[in-house]
C-alpha positions in Angstrom: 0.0 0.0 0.0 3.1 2.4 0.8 4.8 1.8 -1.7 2.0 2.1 -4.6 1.6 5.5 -2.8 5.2 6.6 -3.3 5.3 5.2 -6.8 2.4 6.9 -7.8 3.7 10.1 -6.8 7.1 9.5 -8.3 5.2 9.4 -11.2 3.2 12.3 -10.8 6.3 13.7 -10.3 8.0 13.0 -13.2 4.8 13.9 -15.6 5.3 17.5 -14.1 3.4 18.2 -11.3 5.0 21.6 -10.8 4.2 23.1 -13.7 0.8 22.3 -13.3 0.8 24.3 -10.4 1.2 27.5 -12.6 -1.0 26.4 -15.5 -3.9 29.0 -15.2 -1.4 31.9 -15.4 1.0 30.5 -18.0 -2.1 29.6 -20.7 -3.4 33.1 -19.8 -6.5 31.4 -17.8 -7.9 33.3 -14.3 -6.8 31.0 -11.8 -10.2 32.1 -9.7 -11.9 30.9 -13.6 -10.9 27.2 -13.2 -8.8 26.5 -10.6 -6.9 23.3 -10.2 -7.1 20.6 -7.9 -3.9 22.4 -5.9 -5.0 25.5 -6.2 -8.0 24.4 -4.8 -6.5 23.0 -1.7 -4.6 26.1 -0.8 -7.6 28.5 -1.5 -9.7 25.7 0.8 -7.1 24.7 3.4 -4.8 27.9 3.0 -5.7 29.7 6.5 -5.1 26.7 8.8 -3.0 24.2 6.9 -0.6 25.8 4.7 2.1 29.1 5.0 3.3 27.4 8.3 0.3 26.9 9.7 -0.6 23.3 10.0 -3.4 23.0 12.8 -4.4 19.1 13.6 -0.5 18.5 12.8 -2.0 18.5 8.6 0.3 20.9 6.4 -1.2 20.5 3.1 1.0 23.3 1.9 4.2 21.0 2.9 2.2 17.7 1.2 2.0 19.9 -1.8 4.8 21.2 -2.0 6.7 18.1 -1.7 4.8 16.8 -4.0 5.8 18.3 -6.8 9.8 18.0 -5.1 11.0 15.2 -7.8 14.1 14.9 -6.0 12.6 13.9 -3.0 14.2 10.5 -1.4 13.5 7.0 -3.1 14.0 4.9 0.1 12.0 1.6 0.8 10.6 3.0 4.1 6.9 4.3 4.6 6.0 7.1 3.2 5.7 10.2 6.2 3.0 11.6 4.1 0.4 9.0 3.4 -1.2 9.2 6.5 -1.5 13.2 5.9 -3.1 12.4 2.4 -5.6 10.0 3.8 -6.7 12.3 7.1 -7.0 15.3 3.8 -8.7 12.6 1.9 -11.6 11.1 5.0 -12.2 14.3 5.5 -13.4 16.2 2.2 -15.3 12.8 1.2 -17.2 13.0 5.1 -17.2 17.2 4.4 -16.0 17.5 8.0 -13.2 20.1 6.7 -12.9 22.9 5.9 -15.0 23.5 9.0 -19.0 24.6 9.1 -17.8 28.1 10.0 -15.7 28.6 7.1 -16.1 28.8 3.3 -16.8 25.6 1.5 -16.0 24.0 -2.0 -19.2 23.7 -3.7 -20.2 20.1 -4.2 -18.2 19.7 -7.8 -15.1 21.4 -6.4 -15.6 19.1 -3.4 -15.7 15.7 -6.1 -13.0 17.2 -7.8 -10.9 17.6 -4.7 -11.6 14.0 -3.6 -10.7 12.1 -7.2 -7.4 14.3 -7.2 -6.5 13.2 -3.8 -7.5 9.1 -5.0 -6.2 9.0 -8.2 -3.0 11.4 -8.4 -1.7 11.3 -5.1 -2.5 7.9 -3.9 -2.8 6.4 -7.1 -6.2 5.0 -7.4 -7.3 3.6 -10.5 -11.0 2.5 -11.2 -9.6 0.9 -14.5 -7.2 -1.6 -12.7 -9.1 -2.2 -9.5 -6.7 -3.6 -6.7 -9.1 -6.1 -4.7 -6.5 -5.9 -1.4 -4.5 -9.1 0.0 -6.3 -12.2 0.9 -5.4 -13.4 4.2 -5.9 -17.1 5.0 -8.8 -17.1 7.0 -9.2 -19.4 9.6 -13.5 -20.1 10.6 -14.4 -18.1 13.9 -16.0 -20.4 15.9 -19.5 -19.6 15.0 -18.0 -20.7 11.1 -16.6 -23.5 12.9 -20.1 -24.6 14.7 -22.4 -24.0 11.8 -20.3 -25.5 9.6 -19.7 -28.6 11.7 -23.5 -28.9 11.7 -23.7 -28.4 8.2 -21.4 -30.8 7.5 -22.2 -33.3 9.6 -26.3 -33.2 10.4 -24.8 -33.4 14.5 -26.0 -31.2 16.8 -23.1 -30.6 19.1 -22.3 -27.5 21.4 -18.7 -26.9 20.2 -19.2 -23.0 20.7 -18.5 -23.2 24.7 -15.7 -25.5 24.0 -13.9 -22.9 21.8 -12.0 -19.8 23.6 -12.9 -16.3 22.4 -11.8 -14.8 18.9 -9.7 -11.8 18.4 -11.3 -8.9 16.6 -9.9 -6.7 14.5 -11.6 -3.3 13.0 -14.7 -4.1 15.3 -15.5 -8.2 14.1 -14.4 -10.8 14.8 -14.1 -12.2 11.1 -10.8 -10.3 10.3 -8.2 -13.0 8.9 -5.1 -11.0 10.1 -6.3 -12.2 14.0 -8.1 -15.0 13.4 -4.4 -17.4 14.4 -3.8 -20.6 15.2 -2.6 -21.3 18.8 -1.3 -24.4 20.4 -4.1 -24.6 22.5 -7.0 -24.0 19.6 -5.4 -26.8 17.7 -5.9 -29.4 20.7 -9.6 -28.4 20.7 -9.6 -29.0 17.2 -8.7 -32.4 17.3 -10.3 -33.0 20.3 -14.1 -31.9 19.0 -13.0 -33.6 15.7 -12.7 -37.8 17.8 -15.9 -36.4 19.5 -17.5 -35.7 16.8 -16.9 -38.9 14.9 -17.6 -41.1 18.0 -20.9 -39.1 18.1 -21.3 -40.2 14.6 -20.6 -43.8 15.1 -23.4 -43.8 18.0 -26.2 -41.6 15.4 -25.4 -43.9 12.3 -26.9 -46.9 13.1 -28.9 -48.4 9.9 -32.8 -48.1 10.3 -35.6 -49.2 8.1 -37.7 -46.0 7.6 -41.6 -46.0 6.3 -42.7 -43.6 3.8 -46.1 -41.6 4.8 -49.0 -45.1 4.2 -46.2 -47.0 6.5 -44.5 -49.3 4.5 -41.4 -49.9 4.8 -38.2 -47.9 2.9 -35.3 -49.3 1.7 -32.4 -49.4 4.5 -30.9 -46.2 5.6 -29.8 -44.1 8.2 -31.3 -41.4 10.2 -32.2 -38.5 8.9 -29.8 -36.3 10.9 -26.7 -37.6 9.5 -27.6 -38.6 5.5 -25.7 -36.1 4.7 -22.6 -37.8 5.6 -23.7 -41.5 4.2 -25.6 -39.7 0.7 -24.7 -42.7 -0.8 -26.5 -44.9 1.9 -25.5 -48.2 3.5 -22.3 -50.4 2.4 -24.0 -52.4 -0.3 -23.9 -56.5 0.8 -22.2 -57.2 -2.5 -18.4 -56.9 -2.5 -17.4 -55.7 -5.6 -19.8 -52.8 -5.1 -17.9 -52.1 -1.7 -15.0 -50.2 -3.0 -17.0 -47.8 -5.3 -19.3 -47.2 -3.0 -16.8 -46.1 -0.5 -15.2 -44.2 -2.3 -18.3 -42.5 -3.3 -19.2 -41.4 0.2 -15.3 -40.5 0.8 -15.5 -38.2 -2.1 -18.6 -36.6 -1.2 -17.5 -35.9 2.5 -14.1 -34.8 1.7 -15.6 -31.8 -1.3 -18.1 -30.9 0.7 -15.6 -30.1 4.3 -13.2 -28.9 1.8 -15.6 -26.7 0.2 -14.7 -27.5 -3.5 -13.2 -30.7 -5.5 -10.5 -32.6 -4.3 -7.8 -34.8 -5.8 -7.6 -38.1 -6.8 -4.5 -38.6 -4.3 -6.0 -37.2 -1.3 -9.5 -39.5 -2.2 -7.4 -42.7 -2.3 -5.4 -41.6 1.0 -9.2 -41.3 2.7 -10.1 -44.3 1.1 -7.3 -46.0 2.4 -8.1 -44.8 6.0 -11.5 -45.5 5.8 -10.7 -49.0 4.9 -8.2 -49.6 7.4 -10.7 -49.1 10.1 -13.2 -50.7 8.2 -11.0 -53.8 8.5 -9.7 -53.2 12.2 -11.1 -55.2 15.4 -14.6 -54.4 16.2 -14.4 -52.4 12.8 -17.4 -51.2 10.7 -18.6 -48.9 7.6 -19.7 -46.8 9.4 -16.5 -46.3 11.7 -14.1 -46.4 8.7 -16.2 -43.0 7.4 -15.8 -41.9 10.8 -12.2 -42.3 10.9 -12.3 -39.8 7.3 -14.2 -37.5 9.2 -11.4 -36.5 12.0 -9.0 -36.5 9.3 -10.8 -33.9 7.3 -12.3 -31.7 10.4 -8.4 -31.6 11.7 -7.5 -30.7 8.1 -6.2 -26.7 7.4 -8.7 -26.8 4.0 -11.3 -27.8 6.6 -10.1 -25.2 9.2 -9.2 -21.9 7.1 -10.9 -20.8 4.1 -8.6 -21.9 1.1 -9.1 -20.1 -2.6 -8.3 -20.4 -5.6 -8.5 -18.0 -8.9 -10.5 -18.3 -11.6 -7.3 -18.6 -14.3 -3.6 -18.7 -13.3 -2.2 -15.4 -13.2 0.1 -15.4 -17.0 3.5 -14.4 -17.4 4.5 -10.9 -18.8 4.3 -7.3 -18.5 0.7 -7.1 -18.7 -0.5 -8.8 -15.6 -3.6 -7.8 -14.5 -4.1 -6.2 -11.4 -6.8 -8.4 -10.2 -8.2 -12.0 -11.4 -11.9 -13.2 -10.4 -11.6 -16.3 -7.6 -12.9 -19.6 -8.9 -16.7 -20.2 -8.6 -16.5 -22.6 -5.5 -14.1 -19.7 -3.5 -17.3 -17.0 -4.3 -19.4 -19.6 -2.9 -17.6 -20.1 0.0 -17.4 -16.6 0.4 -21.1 -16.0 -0.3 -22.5 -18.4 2.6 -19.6 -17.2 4.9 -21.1 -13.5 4.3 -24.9 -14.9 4.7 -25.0 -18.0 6.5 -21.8 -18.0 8.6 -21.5 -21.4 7.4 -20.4 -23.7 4.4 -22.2 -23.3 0.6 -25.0 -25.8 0.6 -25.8 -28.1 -1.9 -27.0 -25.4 -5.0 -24.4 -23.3 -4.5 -22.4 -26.1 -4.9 -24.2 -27.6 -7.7 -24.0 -23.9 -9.4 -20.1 -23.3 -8.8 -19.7 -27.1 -10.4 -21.6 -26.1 -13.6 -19.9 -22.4 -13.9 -23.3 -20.5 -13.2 -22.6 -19.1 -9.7 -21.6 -15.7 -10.9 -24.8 -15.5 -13.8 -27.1 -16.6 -10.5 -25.8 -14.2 -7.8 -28.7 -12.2 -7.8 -31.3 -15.1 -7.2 -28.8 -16.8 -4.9 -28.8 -13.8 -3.0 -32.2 -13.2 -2.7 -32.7 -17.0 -1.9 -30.1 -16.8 0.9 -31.7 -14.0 2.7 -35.0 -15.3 2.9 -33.5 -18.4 4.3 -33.8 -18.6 8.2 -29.8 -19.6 8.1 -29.5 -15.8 7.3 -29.8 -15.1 11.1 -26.5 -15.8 11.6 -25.5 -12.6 9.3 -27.9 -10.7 11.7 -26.8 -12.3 14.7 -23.0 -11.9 13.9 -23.1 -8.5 12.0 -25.6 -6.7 13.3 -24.9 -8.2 16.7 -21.1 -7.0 16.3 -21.4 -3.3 14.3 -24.2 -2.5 16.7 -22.8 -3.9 19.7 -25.9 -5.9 21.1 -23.8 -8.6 21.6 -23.1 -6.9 24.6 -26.5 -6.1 26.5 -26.5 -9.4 28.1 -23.5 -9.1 29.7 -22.8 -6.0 31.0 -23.2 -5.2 34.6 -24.9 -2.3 36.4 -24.8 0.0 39.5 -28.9 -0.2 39.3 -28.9 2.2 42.8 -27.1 4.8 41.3 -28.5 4.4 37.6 -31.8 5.2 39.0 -31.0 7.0 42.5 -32.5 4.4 45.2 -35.1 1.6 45.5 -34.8 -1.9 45.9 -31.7 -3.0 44.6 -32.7 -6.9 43.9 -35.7 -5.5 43.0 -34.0 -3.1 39.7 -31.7 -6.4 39.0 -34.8 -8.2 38.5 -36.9 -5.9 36.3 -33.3 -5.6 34.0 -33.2 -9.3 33.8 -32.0 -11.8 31.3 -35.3 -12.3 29.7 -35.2 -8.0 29.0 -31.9 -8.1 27.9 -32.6 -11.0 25.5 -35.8 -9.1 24.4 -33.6 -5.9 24.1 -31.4 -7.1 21.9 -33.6 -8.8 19.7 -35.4 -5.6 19.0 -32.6 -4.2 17.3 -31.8 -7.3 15.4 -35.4 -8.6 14.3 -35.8 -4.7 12.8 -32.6 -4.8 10.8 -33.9 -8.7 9.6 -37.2 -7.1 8.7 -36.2 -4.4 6.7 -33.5 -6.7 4.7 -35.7 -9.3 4.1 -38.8 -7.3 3.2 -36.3 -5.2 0.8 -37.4 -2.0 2.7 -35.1 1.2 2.8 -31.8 1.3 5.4 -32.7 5.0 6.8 -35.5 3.0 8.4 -33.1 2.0 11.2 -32.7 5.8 11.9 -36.4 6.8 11.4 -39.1 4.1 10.5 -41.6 4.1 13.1 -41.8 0.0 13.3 -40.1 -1.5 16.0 -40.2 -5.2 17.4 -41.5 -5.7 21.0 -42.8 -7.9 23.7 -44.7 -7.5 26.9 -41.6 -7.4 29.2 -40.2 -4.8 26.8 -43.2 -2.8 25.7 -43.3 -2.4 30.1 -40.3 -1.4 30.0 -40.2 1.2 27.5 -44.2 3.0 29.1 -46.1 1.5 25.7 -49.3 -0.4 26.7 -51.0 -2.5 24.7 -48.2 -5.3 23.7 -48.9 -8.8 25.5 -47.4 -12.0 25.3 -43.8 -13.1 25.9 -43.1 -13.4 21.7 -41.6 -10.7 20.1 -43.8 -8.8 17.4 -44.0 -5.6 15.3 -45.1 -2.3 16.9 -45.7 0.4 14.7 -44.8 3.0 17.5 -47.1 6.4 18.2 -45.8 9.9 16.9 -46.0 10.7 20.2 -43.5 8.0 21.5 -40.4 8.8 22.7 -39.3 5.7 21.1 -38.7 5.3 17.3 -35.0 4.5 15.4 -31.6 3.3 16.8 -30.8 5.9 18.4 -33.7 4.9 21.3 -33.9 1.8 21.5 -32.2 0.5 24.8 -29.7 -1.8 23.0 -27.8 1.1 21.9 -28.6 3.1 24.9 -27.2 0.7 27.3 -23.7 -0.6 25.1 -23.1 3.0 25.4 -23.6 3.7 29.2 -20.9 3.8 32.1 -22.0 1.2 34.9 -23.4 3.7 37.2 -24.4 6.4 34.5 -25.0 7.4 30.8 -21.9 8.5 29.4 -22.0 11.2 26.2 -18.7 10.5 24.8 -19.3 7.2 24.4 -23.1 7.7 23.1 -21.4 10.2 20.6 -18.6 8.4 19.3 -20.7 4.9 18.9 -23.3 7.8 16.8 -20.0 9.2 14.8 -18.0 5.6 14.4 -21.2 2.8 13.7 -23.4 5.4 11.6 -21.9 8.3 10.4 -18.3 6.6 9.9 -16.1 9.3 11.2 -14.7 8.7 14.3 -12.8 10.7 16.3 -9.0 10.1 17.2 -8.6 8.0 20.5 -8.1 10.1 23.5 -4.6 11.4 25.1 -3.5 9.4 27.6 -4.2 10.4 31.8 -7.3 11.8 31.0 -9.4 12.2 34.4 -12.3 10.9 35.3 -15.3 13.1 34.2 -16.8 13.8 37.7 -13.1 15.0 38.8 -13.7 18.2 37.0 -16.7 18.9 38.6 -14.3 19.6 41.8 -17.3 18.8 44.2 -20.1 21.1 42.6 -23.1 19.9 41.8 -23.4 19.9 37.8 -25.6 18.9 35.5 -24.1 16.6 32.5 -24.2 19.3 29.9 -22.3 21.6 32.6 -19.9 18.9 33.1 -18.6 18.6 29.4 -18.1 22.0 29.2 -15.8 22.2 32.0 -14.0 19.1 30.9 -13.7 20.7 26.7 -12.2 23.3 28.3 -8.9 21.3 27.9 -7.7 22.6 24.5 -6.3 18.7 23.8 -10.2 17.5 24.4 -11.7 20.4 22.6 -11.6 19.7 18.8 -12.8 16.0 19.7 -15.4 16.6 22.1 -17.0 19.0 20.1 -17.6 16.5 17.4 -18.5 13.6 20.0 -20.2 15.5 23.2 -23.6 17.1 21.2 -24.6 13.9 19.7 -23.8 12.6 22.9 -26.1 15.0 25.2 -28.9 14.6 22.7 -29.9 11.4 24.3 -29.3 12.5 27.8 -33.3 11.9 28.4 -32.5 8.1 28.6 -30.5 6.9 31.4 -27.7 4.3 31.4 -30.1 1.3 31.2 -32.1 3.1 28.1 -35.5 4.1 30.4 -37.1 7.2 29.7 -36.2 9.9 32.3 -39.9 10.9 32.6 -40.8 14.6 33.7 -36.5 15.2 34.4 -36.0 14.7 30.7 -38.2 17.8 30.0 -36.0 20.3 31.8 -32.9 18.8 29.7 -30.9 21.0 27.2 -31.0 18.5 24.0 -30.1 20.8 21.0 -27.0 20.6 19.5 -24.7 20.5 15.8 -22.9 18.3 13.9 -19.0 19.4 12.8 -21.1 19.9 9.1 -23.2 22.3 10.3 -26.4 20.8 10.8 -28.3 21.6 14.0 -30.9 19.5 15.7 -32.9 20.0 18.9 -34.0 16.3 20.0 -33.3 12.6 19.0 -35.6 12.4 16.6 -34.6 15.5 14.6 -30.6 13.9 14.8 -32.0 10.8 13.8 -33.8 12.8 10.3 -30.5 14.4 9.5 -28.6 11.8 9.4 -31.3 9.3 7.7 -31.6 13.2 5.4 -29.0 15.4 4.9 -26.3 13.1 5.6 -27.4 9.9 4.4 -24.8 9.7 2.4 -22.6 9.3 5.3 -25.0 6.9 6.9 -25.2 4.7 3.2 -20.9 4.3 2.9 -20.8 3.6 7.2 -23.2 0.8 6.6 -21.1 -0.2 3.1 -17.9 -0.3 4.9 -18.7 -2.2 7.9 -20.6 -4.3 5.4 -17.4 -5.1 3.2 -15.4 -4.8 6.5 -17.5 -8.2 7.4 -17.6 -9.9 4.5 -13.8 -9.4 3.4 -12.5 -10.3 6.7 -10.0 -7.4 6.2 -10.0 -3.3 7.2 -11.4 -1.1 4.3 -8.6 0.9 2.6 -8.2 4.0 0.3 -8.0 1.4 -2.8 -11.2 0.1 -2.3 -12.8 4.0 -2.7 -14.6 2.6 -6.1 -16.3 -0.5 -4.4 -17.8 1.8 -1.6 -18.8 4.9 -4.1 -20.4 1.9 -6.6 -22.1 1.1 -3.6 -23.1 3.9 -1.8 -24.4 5.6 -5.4 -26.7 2.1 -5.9 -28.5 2.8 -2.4 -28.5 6.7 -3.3 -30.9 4.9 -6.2 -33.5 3.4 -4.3 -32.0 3.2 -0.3 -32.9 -0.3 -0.1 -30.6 -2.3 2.7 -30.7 -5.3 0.6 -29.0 -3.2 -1.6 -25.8 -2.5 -0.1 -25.7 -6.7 0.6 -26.5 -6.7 -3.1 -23.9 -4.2 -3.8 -21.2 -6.3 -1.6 -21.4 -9.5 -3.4 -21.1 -7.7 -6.4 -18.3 -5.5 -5.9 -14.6 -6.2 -7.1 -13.1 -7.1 -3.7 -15.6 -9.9 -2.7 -15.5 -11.2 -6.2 -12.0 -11.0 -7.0 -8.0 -11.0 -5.7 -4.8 -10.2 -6.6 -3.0 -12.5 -9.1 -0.5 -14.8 -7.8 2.1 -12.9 -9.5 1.8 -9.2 -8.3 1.8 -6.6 -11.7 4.6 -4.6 -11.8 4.0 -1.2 -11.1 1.9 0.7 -14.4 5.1 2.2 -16.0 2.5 5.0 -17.2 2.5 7.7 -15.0 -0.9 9.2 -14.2 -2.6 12.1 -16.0 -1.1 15.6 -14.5 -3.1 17.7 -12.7 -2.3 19.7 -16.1 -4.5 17.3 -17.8 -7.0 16.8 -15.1 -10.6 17.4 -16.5 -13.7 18.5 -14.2 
């Protein structure tokens, strides 16, 4: 990634970048007429970021200037500059800079500021579309469990057997932390001789009866066919060997997730009949024997592809190859199911027609209930309600006295459960009914039992199942931002916390989140010294720090806004009315409530809200951080749901972009030898 940045400006460099910056005077043009790209930035940036001033540690007028230096240093090391080009670049595509208060680029200067800073600084090229690296990826263990089951028709509880995956950019499907320990492989092997001694005890041949009762030919239960497809060893011998081989072959692709070779077949084979033939041996323990050997295998364990066509020799290489039809599968019921491709995926990436299907398979794979694991996993991880029932409260001090077993009762597990499954069963509803994203921020349909209905004030709701509300204009309840699974992941113990209620707003659905704090920073009652203040008074004492200024004034309004809900996400009742909840985003916007936050960023700045969702969607699938290559993907994206808003869309849009459908060649390109067009030649 460094280094395409540095080549790419060497390049610039060397197509003459510098005398671009004089263009408009030496062709006789009125620089104010048509300014450049750079000329842009210094008229935009010029007051705090250039001439020696360089507030927020960004001095575009050095990055410029430097530039267009062609005798800068040709060293192997990072480049000191990328990071400046990509904090310039984040923020004129989120329009958090210049700042509200100052003059802004209209939207077209804006655009042209942005593809300037992709293409001719860092390089990116919509024509030769760089897909990123694809890290081995070994299965979580939700993969690992669903996939077991899958695989095997057992139903086993491996998931409290496993230890806790890393995360990495906020999930836990990230291949750079997903390792291999000592300790994970022992489980491994261990869950795999469970597993086929579980088999061994399930298999046992039955004679099952169709519907008027009679009797079926032999075969074994239902839960485990999918191991013996081929059914029972046959009684005559020289249909023995075929028909092992059959069922080895079937089990093997199947774990593996594509077809396997003739050599590993005949090594299973050879297993399988070695047990077969062993003391107290049997068919059906000679197939279990296959199955440890293929759950401890690595192309059971991690996620190998393959491309579509080997990578050829040459100066031409492309910069990105499709993956094979059975790697797309695999990566489509990863994304979907959290599990292996089932039987018409794999019947479609055999015949060559995954990619013609996608949009059916799709479609098909979201209607199916296994598509509650993507809502269970993604939804549960970029919203965080994976955590309501487990995190632990100061109930007394939440809500100022009462009976303390009492409060732990009422905010039991069956709330909690309830709680989160609001959040989830309304992002499920809007996917699978194809309804719009911004519904999450505004729709007034939520999902709700009796327990919770109780605990939100609305009557009406009976019954322990959950249901959809379509909520009063009058509720104080209505979007993400109020429902208590947000309000509670974003709490302190013993109270609500605005920074954290801001940043969650500014990192999960506005995707620009602040820098991380400076370190020693004290506690936020410390700077109330002993005074009784109010929240609001308290963050303005505490942004009176000029190092927590700049931050706080993006995070601590968003924050504030939902002040009227205390830490465990109940209505404040008559106190909330008394409760200063106006505020401004760093764009400009002002808002007076929730609800009118909630409208500006499902309005105005749904933009923002469309290319959060996209990157913590691609984040997911990809297993890898988004990067400034992958700009085209999210725009394609992002401009799709600008179309019609759909959420199905942007999982549409996912599948169908070039990173989840293609990788880098096995040979990396050489660098394009063609520099990139000047900002000379740069066109509006």
């Amino acid at each position: 990634m460094v280094t395409t940045v540095r080549s790419t400006v060497r390049h610039i460099c060397c197509a003459g970048l510098a005398a671009a910056l004089v263009l408009p005077a030496a062709t006789g043009r009125a620089a104010d007429a048509d300014p450049t790209p750079v000329t842009l930035l210094r008229q935009q940036c010029g007051d705090c970021h250039c001439d020696g001033a360089a507030e927020g540690g960004v001095d575009v007028g050095g990055l410029l200037d430097r530039l267009t230096n062609a005798s800068r240093p040709q060293g192997t090391g990072a480049d000191p500059d990328q990071a400046a080009w990509l904090a310039v670049w984040r923020n004129l595509r989120a329009e958090t800079m210049p700042p509200a208060d100052a003059p802004h680029p209209t939207p077209h200067e804006r655009q042209r500021l942005v593809q300037f800073v992709e293409r001719d600084v860092l390089g990116v090229d919509p024509a030769r579309p760089d897909p990123g690296s694809v890290v081995l990826r070994r299965l979580n263990r939700v993969e690992y469990a669903n996939t077991l089951q899958d695989l095997t028709g057992l139903e086993l509880n491996v998931l409290d057997t496993l230890p806790a995956d890393d995360t990495g950019y906020g999930f836990d499907t990230i291949g750079d932390v997903l390792s291999m320990s000592p300790l994970l492989v022992e489980k491994y092997l261990a869950t795999a001789t469970v597993v086929a001694e579980k088999l061994v005890t399930v298999a046992v041949p039955v004679i099952d009866r169709d519907r008027s009762g009679q009797p079926l030919p032999l075969d074994y239960p239902k839960s485990v066919r999918c191991v013996f497809a081929a059914g029972p060893r046959p009684d005559d011998k020289s249909l023995r060997a075929e028909h092992l081989a059959t069922t080895v072959r079937r089990l093997a692709e199947r774990a593996f997730r594509r077809p396997v070779d003739q050599a590993t077949i005949d090594r299973l084979v050879t297993l399988a009949q070695a047990s077969d033939d062993g003391p107290g041996g049997t068919f059906e323990t000679g197939v279990a024997a296959v199955l440890t050997a293929v759950l401890s295998s690595p192309r059971f364990l991690f996620r190998v592809e393959a491309e579509s066509a080997p990578a050829t020799d040459g100066q031409e290489l492309p910069s990105a190859v499709l993956v094979d039809e059975f790697s797309l599968a695999s990566r489509l019921s990863y994304f979907l199911w959290s599990s292996m491709p089932d039987e018409r995926l794999f019947e479609l990436a055999q015949a060559g027609r995954l990619r013609a299907e996608l949009p059916q398979q799709i479609d098909r794979m979201i209607a199916d209930q296994r598509s509650d694991a993507l809502i269970g996993s993604f939804v549960g991880q970029w919203l965080q309600t994976r955590d309501v029932e487990g995190l632990a409260f100061d109930f007394l001090a939440i809500t100022g006295g009462g009976d303390r077993k009492a409060l732990e009762k009422m905010f039991g597990s069956s709330l909690r459960r309830a709680i989160r499954q609001e959040t989830e069963q309304l992002f499920a509803h809007l996917l699978r009914k194809n309804l719009p994203a911004t519904d999450l921020l505004v729709g007034r349909d939520t999902f709700l039992n009796a327990e919770l209905a109780a605990f939100y004030g609305i009557p009406g709701i009976e019954g322990k199942q959950m249901r959809q509300v379509t909520l009063d204009p009058s509720s104080h309840r209505g979007g993400l931002l109020t429902q208590a699974s947000i309000l509670v992941v974003t709490s302190n113990p013993s109270r609500t916390s605005p920074v954290k209620r801001g940043l969650f707003i500014l990192d999960n659905l506005l995707g620009t989140p602040a820098p991380p704090p400076p370190p020693n920073v004290p506690p936020l009652e410390d700077v109330a010294d002993g005074a009784s203040l109010g929240m609001r008074e308290m963050m303005e004492l505490h942004r009176r720090d000029a190092l927590c200024a700049s931050c706080h004034a993006r995070m601590d309004p968003l924050g504030l806004t939902l002040e009227p809900y205390n830490a465990i996400g109940q209505w404040r009742g008559d106190a909330a009315d008394s409760l200063d909840t106006s505020g401004r985003l760093i764009t400009g916007e002002s808002f007076a409530d929730a609800g009118e936050l909630a409208a500006i960023i499902a309005g105005p700045r749904r933009r923002d809200f469309y290319r959060c969702l996209t990157e913590k969607l691609l984040t997911y699938a990809l297993g890898r951080g988004i990067e400034y290559f992958d700009a085209p993907a999210v725009d394609t994206i992002v401009d799709d749901m600008e179309k019609d808003g759909r959420l199905a869309t942007a999982v549409r849009g996912v599948v169908a972009s070039v990173p989840f459908q293609m990788r880098r060649p096995a040979v990396t390109p050489p660098v394009n030898p063609s520099p990139p067009a000047s900002v000379a030649e740069e066109t509006p």
